[in-house]
C-alpha positions as CSV (number, residue, x, y, z in Angstrom):
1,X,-20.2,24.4,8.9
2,X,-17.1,22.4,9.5
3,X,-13.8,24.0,10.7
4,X,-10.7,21.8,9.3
5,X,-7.3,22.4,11.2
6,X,-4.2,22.3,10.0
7,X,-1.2,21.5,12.4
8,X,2.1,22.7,12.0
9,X,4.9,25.9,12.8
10,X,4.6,29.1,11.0
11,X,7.4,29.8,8.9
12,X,9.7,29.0,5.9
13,X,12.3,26.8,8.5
14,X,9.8,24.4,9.3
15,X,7.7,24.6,6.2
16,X,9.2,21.0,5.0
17,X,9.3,19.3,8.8
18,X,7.6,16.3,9.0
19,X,5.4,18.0,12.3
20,X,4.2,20.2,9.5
21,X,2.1,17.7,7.3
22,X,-1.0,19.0,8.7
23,X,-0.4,22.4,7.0
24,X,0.9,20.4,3.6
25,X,-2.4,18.8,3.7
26,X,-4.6,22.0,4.5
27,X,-3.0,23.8,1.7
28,X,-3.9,21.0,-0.6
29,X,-7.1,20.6,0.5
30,X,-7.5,24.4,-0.4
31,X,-6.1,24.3,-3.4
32,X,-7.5,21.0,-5.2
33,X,-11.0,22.7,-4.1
34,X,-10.3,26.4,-5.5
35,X,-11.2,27.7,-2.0
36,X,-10.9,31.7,-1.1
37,X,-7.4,32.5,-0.5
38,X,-5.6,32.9,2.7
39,X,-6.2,35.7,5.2
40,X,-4.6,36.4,8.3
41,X,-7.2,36.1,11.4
42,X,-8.0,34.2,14.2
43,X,-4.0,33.9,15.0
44,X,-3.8,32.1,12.0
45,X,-4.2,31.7,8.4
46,X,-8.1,30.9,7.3
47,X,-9.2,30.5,4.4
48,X,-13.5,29.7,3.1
49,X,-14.6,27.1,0.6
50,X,-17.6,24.5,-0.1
51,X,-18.0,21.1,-0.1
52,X,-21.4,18.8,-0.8
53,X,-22.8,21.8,-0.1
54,X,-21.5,22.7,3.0
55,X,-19.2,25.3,4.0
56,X,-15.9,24.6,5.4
57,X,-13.1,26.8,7.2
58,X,-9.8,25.4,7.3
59,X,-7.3,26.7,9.4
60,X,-3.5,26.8,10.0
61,X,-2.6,28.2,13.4
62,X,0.5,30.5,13.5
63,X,1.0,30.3,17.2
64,X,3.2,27.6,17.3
65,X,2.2,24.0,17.7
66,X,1.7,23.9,21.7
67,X,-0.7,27.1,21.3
68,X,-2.5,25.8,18.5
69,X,-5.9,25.7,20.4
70,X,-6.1,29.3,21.1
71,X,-6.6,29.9,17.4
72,X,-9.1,26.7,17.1
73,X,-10.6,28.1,20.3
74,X,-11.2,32.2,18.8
75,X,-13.1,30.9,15.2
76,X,-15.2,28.3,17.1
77,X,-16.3,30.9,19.3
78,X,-16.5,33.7,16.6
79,X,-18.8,31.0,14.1
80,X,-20.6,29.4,16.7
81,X,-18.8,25.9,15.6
82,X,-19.3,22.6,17.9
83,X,-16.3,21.1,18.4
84,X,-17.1,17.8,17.1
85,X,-17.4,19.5,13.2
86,X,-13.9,20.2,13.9
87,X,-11.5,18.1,11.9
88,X,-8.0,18.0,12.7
89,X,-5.1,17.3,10.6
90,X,-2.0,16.2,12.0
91,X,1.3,13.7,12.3
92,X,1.3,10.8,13.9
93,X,4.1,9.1,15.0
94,X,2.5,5.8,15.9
95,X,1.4,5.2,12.0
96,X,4.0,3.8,9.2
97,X,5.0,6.5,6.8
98,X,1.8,7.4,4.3
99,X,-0.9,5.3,6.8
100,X,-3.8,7.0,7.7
101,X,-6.6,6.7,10.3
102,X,-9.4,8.8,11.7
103,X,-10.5,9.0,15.5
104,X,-13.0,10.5,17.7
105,X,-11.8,11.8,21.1
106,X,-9.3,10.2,22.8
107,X,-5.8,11.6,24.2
108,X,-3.9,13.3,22.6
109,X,-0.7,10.9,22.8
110,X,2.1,13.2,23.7
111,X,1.3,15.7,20.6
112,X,1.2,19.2,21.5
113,X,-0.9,20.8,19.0
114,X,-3.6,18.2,20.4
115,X,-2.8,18.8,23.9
116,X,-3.5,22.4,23.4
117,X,-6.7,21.7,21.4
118,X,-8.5,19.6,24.2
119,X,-7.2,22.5,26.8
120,X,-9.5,25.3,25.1
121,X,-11.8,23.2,22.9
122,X,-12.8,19.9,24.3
123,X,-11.7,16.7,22.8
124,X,-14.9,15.7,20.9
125,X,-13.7,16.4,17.2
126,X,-12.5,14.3,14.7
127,X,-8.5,13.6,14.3
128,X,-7.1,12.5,10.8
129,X,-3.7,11.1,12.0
130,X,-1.4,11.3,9.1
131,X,1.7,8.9,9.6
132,X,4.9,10.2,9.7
133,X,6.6,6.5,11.4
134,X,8.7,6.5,14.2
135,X,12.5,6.8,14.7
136,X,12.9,3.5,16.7
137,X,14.1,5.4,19.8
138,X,13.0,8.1,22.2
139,X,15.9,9.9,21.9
140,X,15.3,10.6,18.4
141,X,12.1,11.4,18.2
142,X,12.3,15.4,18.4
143,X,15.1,15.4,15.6
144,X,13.0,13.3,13.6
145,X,9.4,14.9,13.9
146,X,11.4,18.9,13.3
147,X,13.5,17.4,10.6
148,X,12.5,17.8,6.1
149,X,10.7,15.0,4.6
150,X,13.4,13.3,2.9
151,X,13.4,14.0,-1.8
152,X,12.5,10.4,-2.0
153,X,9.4,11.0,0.4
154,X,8.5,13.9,-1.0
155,X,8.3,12.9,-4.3
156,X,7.4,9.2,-3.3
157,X,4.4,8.5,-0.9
158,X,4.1,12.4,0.7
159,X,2.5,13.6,-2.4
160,X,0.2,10.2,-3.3
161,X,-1.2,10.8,0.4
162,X,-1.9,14.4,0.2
163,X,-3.3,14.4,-3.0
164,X,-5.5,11.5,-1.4
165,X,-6.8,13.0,1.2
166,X,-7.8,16.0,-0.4
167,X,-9.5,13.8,-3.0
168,X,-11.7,12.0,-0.5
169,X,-12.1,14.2,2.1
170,X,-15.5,15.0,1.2
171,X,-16.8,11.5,2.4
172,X,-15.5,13.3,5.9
173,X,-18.1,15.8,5.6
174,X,-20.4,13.0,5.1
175,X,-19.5,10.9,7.9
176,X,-18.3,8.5,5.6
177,X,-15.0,8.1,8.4
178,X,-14.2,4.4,7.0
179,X,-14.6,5.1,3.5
180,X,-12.6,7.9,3.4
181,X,-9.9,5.8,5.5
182,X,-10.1,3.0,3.0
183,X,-10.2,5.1,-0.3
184,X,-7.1,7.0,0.9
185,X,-5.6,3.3,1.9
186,X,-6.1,1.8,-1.8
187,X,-5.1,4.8,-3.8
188,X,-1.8,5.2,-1.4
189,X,-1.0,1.6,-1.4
190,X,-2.9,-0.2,-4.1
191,X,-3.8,-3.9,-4.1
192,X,-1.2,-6.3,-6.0
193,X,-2.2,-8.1,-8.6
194,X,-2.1,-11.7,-7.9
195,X,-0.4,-13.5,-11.0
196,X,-3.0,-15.6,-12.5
197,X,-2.8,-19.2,-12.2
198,X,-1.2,-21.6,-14.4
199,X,-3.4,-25.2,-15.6
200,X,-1.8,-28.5,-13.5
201,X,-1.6,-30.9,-16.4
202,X,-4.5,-33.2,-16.1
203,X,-3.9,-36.6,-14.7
204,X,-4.3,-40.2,-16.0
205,X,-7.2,-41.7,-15.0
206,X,-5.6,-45.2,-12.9
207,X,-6.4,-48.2,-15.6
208,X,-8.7,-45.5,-17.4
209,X,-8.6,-45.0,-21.4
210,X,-5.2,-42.8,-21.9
211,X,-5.7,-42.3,-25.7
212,X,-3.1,-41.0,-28.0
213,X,-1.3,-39.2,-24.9
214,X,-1.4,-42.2,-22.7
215,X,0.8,-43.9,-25.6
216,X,3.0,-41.2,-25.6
217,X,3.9,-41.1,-22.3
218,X,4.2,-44.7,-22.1
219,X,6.8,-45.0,-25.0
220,X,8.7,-42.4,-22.9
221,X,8.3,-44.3,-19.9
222,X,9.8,-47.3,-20.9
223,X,12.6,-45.7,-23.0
224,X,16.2,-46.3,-21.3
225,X,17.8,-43.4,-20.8
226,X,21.2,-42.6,-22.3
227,X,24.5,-44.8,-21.0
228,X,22.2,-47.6,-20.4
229,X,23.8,-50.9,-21.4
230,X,22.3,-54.2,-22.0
231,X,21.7,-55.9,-19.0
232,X,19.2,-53.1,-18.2
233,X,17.1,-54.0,-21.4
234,X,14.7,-56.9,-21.0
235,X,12.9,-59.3,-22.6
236,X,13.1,-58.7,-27.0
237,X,14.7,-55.7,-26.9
238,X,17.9,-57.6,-24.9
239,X,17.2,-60.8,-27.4
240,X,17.8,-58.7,-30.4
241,X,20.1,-57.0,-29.6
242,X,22.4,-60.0,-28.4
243,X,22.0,-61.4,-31.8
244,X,22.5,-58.2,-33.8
245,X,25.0,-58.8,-36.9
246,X,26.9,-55.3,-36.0
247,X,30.4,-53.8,-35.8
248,X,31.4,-52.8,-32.6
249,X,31.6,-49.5,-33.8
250,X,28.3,-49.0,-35.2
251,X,27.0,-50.1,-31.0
252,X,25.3,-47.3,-30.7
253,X,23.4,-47.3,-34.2
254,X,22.5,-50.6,-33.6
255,X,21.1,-50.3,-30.1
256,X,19.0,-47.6,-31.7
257,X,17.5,-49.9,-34.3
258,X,16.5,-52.5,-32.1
259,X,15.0,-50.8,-29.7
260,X,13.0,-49.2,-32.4
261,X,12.3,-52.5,-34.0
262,X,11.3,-53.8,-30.0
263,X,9.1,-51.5,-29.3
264,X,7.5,-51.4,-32.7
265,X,6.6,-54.9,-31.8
266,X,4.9,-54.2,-28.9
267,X,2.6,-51.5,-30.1
């Protein structure tokens, strides 16, 4: 059996607080899985499900978040429940909004609901630490962690998250720690797609064979480019066109035909 926690303040004020994302996850986990309803006991809200055959608790303390391990404490006790099949969901400051990572033991880094939990349970259980990001300074931090996920969150990465933990939490039950942490990682923040890469045109061979495109270029290469005058030309091209027969204002025109006609030669 498998007791899963779920961190947070009772009541509708705090209901959207970021410190509450352990019960948003709880009551997903209940949900997606159809488990029994919730009933009040063990200071808290429990409710009784299955999963890979096993059958899990999950539990939202209504103590208040720096008495949440009384309630842990009274249905490990009343089941008989080691404290490491006790999984506990909670926010984490430490982790970028919608990051997720499970740990053993450990401290309990300045949370309260932990600190209580390792007072009256030990801290052998597992700890699914849900980011919530931090507010850059200390003096912010309490306004930040008691304040509402923001609409954009909410409707953004908070819901992708939940939804993913509750969709892989079975490979917890498993002991399938890393996959679950990189399943929930890919479905929160998927892999781009790298563009696919475009063909380098292929490259003359040095005195090799250049066929019909070798001509090509090479009739491009040695085209002058336009507002070149005669004493850039060479050899028959310059020739002709020194002894072209044309009105001044046909110049153009004729540079064109003799360059035509010089180059004709030479192919």
């Amino acid at each position: 059996m498998f007791l899963v926690v779920g961190l947070g303040n009772p009541g509708s004020g705090y209901a959207a607080n970021r410190h509450n994302i352990g019960f948003m996850a709880a009551d997903e986990l209940v949900r997606r899985y159809s488990f029994g309803p919730w009933r009040k006991k063990f200071q808290g809200q429990i409710s009784e499900g299955e999963l890979n055959g096993q059958k899990v608790l999950v539990l939202k303390p209504e103590t208040f978040m720096n008495l949440s391990g009384q309630s842990v404490g009274e249905v490990l006790r009343f089941y008989k429940i080691p404290v490491e099949d006790v999984i506990v969901l909670h926010d984490e400051l430490d982790l970028p909004p919608g990051k997720l990572r499970v740990k053993r033991g450990g401290g309990h880094g300045g949370h309260n609901g932990l600190r209580s939990i390792d007072a009256h349970c030990g801290k052998e259980y597992r700890r699914v630490r849900l980011g919530i990001g931090h507010p850059g300074e200390k003096s912010r931090v309490h306004g930040h962690v008691l304040g509402d996920f923001s609409k954009a969150e909410q409707d953004g990465w908070l819901m992708t998250l939940l939804d993913a933990v509750a969709a892989e939490f079975g490979r917890l039950t498993k002991g399938d720690d890393g996959g679950f942490m990189s399943k929930v990682s890919a479905i929160v923040s998927p892999p781009k797609t790298k563009a696919p890469k475009k063909d380098k045109p292929a490259a003359d061979k040095p005195g090799g064979d250049k066929g019909e495109k070798g001509e090509k270029d090479k009739d491009a290469s040695t085209e002058p480019q336009a507002g070149e005058g005669i004493n850039d030309l060479s050899g028959a091209a310059k020739v002709r066109l020194e002894r072209a027969d044309t009105p001044v204002s046909n110049a153009a025109s004729a540079m064109a035909e003799a360059l035509a006609k010089a180059f004709g030669k030479k192919k």
